[in-house]
PDB file of the backbone (N, CA, C, O) and the ligand in Angstrom, with CONECT records:
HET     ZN  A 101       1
ATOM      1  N   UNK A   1       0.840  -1.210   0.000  1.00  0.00           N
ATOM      2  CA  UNK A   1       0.000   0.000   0.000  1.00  0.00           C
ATOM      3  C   UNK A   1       0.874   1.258   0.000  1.00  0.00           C
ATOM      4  O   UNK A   1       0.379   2.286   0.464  1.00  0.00           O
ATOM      5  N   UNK A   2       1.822   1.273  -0.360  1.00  0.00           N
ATOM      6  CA  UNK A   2       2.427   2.624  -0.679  1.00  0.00           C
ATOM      7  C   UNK A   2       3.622   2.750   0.794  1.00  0.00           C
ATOM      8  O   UNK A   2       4.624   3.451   0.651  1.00  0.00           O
ATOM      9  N   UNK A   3       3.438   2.201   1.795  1.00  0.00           N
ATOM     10  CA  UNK A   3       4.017   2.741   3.219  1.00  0.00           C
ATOM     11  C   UNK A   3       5.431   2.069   3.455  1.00  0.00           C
ATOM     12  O   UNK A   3       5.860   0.924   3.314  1.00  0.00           O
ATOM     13  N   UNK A   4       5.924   3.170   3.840  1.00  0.00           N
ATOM     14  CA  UNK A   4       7.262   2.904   4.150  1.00  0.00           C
ATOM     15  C   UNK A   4       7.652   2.631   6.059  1.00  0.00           C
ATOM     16  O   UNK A   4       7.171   3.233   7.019  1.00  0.00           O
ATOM     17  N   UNK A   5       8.633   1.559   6.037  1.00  0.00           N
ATOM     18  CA  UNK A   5       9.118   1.049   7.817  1.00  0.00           C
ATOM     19  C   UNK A   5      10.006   2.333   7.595  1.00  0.00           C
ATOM     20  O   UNK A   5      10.649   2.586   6.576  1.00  0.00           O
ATOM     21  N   UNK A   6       9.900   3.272   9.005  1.00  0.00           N
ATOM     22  CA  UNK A   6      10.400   4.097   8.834  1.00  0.00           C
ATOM     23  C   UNK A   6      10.793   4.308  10.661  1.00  0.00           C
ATOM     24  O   UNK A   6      10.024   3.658  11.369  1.00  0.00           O
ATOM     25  N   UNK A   7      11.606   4.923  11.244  1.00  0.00           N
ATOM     26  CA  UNK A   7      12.368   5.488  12.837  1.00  0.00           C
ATOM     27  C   UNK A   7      11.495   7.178  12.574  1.00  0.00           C
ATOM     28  O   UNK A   7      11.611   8.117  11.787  1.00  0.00           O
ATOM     29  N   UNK A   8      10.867   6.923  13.426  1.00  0.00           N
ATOM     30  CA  UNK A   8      10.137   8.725  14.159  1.00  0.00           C
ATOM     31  C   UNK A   8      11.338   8.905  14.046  1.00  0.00           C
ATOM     32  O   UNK A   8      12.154   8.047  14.380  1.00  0.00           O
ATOM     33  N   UNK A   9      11.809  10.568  13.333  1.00  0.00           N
ATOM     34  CA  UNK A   9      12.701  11.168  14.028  1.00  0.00           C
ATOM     35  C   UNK A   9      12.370  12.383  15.124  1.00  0.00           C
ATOM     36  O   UNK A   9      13.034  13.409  15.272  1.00  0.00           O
ATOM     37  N   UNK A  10      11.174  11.995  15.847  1.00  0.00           N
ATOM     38  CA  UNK A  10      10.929  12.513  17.059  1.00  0.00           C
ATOM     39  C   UNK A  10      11.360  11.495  18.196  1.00  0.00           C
ATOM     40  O   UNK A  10      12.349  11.675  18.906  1.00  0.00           O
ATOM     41  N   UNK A  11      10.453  10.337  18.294  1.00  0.00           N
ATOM     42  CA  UNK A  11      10.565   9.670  18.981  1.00  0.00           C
ATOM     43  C   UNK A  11      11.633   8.408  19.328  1.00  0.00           C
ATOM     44  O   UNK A  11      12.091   7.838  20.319  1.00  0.00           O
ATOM     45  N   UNK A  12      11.710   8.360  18.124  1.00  0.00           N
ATOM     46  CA  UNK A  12      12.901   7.354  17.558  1.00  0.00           C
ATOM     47  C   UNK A  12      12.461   5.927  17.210  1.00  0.00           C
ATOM     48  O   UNK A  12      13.219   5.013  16.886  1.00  0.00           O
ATOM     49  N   UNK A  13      11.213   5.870  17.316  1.00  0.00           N
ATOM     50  CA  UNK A  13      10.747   4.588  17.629  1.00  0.00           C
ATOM     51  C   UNK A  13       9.956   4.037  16.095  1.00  0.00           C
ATOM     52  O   UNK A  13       9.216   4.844  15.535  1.00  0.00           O
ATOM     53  N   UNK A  14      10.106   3.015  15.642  1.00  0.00           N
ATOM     54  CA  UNK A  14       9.643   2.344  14.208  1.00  0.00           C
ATOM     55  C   UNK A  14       8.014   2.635  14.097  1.00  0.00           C
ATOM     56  O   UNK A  14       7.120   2.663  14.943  1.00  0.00           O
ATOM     57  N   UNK A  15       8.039   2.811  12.869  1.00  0.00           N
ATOM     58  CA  UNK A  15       6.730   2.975  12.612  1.00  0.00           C
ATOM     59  C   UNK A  15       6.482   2.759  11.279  1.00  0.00           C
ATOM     60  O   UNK A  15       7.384   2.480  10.489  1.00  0.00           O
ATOM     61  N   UNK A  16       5.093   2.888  10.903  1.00  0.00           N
ATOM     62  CA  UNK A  16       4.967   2.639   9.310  1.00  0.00           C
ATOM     63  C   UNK A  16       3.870   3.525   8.898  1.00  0.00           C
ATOM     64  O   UNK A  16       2.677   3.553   9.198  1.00  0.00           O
ATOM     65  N   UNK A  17       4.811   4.437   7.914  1.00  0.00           N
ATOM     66  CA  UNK A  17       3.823   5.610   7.813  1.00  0.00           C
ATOM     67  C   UNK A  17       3.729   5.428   5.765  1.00  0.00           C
ATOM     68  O   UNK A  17       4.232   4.659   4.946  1.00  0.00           O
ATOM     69  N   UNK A  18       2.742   6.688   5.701  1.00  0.00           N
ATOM     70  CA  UNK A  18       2.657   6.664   4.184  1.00  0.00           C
ATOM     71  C   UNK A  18       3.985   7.541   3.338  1.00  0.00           C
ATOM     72  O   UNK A  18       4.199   7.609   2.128  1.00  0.00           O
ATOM     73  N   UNK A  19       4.869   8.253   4.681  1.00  0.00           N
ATOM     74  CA  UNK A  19       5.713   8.671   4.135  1.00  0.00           C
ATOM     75  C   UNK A  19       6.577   8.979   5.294  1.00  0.00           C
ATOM     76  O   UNK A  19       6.191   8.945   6.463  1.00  0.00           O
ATOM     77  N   UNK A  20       8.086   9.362   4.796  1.00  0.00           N
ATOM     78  CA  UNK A  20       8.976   9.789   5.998  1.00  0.00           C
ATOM     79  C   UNK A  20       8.445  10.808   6.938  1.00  0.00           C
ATOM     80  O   UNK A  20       7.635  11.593   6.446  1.00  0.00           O
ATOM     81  N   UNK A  21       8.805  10.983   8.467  1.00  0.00           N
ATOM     82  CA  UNK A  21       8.131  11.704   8.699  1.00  0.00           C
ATOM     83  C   UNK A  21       7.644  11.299  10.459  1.00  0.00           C
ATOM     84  O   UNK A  21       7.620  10.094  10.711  1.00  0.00           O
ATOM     85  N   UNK A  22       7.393  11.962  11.244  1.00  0.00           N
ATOM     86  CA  UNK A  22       6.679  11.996  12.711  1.00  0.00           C
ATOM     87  C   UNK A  22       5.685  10.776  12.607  1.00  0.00           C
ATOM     88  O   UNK A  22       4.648  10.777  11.944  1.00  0.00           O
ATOM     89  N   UNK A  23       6.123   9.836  13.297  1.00  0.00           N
ATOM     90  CA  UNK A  23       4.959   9.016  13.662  1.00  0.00           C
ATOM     91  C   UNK A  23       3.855   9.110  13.887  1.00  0.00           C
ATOM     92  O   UNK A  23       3.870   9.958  14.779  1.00  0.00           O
ATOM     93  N   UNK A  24       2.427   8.745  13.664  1.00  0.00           N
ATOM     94  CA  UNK A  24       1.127   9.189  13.848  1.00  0.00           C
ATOM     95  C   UNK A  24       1.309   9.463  15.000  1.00  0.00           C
ATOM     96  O   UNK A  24       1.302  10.692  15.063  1.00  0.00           O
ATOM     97  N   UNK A  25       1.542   8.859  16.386  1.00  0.00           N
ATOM     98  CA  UNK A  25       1.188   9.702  17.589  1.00  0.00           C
ATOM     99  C   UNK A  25       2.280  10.936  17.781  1.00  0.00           C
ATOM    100  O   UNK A  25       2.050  11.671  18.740  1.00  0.00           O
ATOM    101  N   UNK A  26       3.326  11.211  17.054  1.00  0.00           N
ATOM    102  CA  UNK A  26       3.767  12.149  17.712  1.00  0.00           C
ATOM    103  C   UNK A  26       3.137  13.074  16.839  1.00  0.00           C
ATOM    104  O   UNK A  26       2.917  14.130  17.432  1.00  0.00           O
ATOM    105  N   UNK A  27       2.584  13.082  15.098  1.00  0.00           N
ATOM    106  CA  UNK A  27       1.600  13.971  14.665  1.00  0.00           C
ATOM    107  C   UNK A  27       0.418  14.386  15.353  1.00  0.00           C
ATOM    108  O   UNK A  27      -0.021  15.536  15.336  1.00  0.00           O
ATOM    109  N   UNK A  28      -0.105  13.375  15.984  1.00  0.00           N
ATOM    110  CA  UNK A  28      -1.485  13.853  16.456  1.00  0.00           C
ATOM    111  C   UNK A  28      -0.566  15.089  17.587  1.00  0.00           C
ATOM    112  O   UNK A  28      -0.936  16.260  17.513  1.00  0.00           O
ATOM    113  N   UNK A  29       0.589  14.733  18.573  1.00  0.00           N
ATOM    114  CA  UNK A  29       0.850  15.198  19.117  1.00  0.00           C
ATOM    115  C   UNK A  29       1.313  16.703  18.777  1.00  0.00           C
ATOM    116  O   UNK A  29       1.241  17.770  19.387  1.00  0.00           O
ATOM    117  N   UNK A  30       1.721  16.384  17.770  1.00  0.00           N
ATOM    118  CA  UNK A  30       2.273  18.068  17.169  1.00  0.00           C
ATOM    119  C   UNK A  30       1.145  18.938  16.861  1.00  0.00           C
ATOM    120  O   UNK A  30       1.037  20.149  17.052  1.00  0.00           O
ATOM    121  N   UNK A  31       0.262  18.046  16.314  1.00  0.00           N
ATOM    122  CA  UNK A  31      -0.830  18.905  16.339  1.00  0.00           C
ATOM    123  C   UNK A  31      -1.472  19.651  17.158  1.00  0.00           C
ATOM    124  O   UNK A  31      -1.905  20.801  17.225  1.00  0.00           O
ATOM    125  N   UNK A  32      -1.428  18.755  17.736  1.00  0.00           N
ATOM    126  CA  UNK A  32      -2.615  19.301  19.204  1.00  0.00           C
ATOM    127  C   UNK A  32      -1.978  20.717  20.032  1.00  0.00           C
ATOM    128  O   UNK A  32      -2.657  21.484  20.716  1.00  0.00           O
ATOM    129  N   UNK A  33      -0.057  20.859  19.691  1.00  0.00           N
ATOM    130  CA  UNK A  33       0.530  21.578  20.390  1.00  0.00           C
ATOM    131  C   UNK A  33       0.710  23.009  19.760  1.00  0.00           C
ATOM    132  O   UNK A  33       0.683  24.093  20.342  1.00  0.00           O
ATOM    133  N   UNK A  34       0.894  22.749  18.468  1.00  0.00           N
ATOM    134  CA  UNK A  34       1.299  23.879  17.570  1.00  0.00           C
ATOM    135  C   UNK A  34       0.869  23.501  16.061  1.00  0.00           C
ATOM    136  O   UNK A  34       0.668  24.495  15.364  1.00  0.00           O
ATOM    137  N   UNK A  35       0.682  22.220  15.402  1.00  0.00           N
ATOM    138  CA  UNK A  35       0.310  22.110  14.294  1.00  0.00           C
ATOM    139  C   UNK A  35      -1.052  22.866  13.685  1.00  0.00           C
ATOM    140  O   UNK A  35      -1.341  23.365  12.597  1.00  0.00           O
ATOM    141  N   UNK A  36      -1.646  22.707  14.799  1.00  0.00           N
ATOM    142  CA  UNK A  36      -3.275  23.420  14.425  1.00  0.00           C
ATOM    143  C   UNK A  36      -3.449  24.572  13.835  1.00  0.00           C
ATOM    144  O   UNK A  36      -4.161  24.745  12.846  1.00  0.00           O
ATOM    145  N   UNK A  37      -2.758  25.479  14.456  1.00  0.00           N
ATOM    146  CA  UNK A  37      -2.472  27.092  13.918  1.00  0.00           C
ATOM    147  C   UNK A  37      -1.843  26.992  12.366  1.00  0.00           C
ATOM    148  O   UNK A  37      -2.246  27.960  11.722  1.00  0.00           O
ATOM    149  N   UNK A  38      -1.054  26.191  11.639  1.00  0.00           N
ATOM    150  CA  UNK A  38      -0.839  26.712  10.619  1.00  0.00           C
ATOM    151  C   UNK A  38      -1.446  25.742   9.559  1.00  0.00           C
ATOM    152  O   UNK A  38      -1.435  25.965   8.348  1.00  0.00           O
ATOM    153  N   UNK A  39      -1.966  24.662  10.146  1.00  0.00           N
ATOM    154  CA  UNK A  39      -2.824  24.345   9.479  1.00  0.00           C
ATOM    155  C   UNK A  39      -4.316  24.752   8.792  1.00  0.00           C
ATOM    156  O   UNK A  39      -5.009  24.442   7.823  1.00  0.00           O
ATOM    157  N   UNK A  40      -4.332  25.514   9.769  1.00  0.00           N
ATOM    158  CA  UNK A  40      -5.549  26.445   9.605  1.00  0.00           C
ATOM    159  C   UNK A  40      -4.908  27.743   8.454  1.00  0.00           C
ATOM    160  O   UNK A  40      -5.369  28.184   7.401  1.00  0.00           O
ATOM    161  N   UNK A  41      -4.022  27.972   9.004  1.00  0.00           N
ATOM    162  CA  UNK A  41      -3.679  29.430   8.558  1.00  0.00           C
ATOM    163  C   UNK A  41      -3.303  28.485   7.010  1.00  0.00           C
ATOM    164  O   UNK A  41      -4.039  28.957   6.144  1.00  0.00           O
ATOM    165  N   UNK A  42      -2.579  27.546   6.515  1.00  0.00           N
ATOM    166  CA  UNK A  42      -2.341  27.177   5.364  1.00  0.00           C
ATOM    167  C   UNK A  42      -3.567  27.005   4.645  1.00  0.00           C
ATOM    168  O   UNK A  42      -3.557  27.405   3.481  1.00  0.00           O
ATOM    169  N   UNK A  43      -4.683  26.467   5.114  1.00  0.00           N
ATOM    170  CA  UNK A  43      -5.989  26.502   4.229  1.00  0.00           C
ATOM    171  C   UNK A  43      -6.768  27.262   4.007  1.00  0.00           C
ATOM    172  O   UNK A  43      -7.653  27.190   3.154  1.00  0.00           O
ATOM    173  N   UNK A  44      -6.490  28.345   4.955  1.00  0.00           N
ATOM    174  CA  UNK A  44      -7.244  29.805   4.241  1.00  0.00           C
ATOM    175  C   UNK A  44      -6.596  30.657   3.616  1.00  0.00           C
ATOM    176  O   UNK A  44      -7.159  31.701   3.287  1.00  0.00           O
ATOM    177  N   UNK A  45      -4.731  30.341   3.171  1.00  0.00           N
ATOM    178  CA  UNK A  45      -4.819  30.907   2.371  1.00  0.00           C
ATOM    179  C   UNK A  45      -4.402  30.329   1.100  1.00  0.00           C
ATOM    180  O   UNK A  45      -3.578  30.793   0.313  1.00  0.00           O
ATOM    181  N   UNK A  46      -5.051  29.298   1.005  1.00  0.00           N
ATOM    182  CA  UNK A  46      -4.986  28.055   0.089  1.00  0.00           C
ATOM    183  C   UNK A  46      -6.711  28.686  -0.811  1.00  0.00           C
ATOM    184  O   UNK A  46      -7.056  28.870  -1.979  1.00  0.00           O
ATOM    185  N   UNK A  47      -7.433  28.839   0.691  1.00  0.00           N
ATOM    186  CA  UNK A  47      -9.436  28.854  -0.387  1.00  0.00           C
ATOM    187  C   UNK A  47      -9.310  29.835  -1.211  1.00  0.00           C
ATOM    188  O   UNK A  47      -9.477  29.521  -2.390  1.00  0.00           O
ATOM    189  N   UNK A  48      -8.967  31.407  -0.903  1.00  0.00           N
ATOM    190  CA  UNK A  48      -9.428  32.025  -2.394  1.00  0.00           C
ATOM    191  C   UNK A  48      -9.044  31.956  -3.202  1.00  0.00           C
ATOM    192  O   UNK A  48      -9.390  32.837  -3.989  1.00  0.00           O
ATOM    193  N   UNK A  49      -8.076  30.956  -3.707  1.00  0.00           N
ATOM    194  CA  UNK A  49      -7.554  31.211  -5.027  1.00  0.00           C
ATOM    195  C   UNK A  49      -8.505  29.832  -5.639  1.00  0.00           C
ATOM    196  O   UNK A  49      -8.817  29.713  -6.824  1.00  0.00           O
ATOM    197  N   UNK A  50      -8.839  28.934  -4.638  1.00  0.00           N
ATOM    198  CA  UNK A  50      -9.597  28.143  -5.339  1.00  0.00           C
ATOM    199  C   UNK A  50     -11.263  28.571  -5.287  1.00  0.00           C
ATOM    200  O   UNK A  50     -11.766  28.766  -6.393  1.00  0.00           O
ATOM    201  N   UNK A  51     -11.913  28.688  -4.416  1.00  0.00           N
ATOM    202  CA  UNK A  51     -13.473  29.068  -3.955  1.00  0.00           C
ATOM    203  C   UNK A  51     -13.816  30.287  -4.289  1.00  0.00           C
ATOM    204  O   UNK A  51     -14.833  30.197  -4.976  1.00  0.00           O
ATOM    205  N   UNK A  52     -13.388  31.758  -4.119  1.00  0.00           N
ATOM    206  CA  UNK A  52     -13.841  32.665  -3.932  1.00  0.00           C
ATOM    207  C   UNK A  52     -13.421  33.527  -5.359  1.00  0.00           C
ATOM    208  O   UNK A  52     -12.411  33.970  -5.905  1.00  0.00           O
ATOM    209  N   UNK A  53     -14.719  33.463  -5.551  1.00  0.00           N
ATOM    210  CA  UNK A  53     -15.119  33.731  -7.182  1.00  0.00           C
ATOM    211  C   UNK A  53     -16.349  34.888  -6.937  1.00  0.00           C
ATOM    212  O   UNK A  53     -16.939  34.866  -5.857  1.00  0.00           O
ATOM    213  N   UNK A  54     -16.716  35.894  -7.961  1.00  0.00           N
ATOM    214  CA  UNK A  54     -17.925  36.501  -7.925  1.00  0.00           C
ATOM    215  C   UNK A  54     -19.089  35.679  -7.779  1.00  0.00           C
ATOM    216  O   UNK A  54     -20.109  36.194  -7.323  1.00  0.00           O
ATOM    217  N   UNK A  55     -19.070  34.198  -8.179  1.00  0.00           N
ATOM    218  CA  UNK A  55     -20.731  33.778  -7.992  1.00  0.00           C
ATOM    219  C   UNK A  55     -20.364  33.480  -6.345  1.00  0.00           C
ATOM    220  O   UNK A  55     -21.224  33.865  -5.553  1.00  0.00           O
ATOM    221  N   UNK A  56     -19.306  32.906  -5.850  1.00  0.00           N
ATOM    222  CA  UNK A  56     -19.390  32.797  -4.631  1.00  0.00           C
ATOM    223  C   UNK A  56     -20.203  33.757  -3.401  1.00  0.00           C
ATOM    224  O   UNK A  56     -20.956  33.529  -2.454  1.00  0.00           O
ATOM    225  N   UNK A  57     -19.614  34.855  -3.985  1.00  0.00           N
ATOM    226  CA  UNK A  57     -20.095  35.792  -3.072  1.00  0.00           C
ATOM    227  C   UNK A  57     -21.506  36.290  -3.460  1.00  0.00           C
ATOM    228  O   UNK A  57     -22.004  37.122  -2.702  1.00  0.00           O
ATOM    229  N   UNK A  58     -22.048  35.989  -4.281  1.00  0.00           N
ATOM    230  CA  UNK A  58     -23.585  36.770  -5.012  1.00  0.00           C
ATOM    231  C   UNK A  58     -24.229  35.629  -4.300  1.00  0.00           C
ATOM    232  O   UNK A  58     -25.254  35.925  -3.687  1.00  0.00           O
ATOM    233  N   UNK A  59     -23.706  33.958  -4.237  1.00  0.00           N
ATOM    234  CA  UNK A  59     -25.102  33.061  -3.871  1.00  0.00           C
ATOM    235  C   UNK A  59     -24.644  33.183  -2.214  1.00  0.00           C
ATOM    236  O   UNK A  59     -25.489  32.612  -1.524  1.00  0.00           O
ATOM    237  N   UNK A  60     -23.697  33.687  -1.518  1.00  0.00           N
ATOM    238  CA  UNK A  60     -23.765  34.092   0.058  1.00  0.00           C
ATOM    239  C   UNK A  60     -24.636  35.081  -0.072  1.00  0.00           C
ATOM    240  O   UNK A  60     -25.470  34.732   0.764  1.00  0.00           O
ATOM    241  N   UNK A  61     -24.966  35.898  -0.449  1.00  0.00           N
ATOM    242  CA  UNK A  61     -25.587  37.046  -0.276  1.00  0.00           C
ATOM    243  C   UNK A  61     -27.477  36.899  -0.433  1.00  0.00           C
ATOM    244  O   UNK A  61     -28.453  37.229   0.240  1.00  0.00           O
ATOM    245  N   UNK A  62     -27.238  36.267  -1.620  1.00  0.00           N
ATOM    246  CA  UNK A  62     -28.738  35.510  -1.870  1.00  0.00           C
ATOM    247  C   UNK A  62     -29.642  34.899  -0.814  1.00  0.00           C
ATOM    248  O   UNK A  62     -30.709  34.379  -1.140  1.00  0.00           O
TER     249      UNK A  62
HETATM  250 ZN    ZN A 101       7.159   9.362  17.042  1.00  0.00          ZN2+
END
């Protein structure tokens, strides 16, 4: 399925993720600490270039 045996280089500990990278619990963990904020902040300024169009805003208004 695509996943690589891979060492957290947080934790150090084996894991098998879909890519190199923080083990799911230390992601959930990063998240919960500081990931949240730019995750957020990366997808809003990710929407207007995709969503926010003139009909967007005419059928909010509607
Ligand atoms: Zn880890």
């Amino acid at each position: 399925m695509g996943e690589l045996m891979i060492e957290c280089p947080r934790c150090g500990d084996p894991a098998t993720e879909a890519y190199y990278g923080p083990c799911t619990s230390c992601r959930t963990e990063l998240r919960a600490t500081l990931g949240g904020d730019a995750t957020d902040m990366a997808a809003v300024e990710y929407e207007p270039k995709m969503n926010v169009t003139p009909n967007a805003v005419a059928l909010k208004d509607d």
